[in-house]
N, C-alpha and C positions, 0 to 999 in steps of 0.2 A: 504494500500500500504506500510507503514513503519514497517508494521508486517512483510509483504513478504520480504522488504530485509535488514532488521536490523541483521540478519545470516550472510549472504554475505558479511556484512561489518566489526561484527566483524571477519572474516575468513581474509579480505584481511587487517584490522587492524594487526591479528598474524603474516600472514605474514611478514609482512612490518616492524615491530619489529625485527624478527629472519632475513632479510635480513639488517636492519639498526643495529641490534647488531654485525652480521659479519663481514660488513663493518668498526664497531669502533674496534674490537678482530683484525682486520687487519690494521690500521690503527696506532693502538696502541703497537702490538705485532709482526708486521712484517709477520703475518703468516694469512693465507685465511682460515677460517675452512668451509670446504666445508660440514661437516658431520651437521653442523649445516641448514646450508641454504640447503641441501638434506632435513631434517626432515622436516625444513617449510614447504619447497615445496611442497611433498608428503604429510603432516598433513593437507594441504590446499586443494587439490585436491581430498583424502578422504573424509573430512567434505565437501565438497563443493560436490560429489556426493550423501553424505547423506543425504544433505540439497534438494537436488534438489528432490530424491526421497520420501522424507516426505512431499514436498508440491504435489508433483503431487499426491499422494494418499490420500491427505486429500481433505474430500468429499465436507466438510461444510465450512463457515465462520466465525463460532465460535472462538473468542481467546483461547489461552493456558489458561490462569486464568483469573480471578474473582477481581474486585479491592479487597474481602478480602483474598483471597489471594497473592498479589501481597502487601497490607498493610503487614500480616503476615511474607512475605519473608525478605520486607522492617524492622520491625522488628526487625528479627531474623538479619539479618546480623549490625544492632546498637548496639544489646545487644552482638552478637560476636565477636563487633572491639573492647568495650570499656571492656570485659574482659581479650581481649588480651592484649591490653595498659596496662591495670593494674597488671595484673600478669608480665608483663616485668619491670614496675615501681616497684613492691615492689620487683622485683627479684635482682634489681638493688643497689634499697635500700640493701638489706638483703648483698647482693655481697661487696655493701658499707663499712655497718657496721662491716662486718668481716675483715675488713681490705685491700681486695682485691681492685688494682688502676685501674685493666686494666680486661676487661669479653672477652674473646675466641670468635671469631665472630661465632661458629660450633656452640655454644648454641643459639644464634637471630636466624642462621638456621633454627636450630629445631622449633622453637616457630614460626617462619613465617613460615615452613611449616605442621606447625601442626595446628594454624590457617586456613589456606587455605583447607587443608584436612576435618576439623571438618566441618568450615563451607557448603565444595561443600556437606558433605554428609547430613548432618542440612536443606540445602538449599531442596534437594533429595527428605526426608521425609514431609518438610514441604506443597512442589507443589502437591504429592501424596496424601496428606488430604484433 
């Protein structure tokens, strides 16, 4: 049963994010971003038809993975937080040493979403083995 709607929950978790971040962008900025809580809305209602068509055509009652694969994933996502830490710590350091007092927040960007990206594709490969 917690297989079945552990989807559903993270979907109405996204939601409720993209509705509670609008609310503080408004709250804080004086301005309603409607383009935001549109996206939810609609990224909720997609994924939530997709979810509902992938369970009604699944036959069997077999889970998605295997505890060793769910060890594996578990894993792989340890080893790709604590690389990411460290490559911002010595990048920190190095920004340091060079005399630099203050780092561009555009570059933490990068590197959170260059984390996020390696991992979801890491993640990809790893559940397909």
């Amino acid at each position: 049963m917690l297989e079945k709607w552990t989807p559903f929950f993270i979907i109405v978790c996204t939601f409720t994010g993209a509705v509670l971040s609008s609310f503080l962008v408004y709250y804080f900025q004086g301005e309603f971003p409607y383009e935001v809580f549109t996206g939810g809305f609609i990224a909720a209602i997609i994924l939530t038809v997709i979810q509902v068509v992938k369970q009604r055509s699944k036959k069997n009652n077999l889970p998605e993975a295997d505890e060793r694969v769910i060890h594996n994933v578990f894993r792989f996502f340890s080893y790709a937080s604590h690389i990411a830490l460290a490559i911002i710590f010595i990048a920190v350091a190095v920004l340091t040493l060079l005399g630099n007092e203050s780092v561009s927040i555009f570059y933490l960007w990068i590197i959170f979403f260059s984390y996020i990206w390696v991992t979801a594709i890491g993640v990809f490969f790893i559940k397909r083995s």
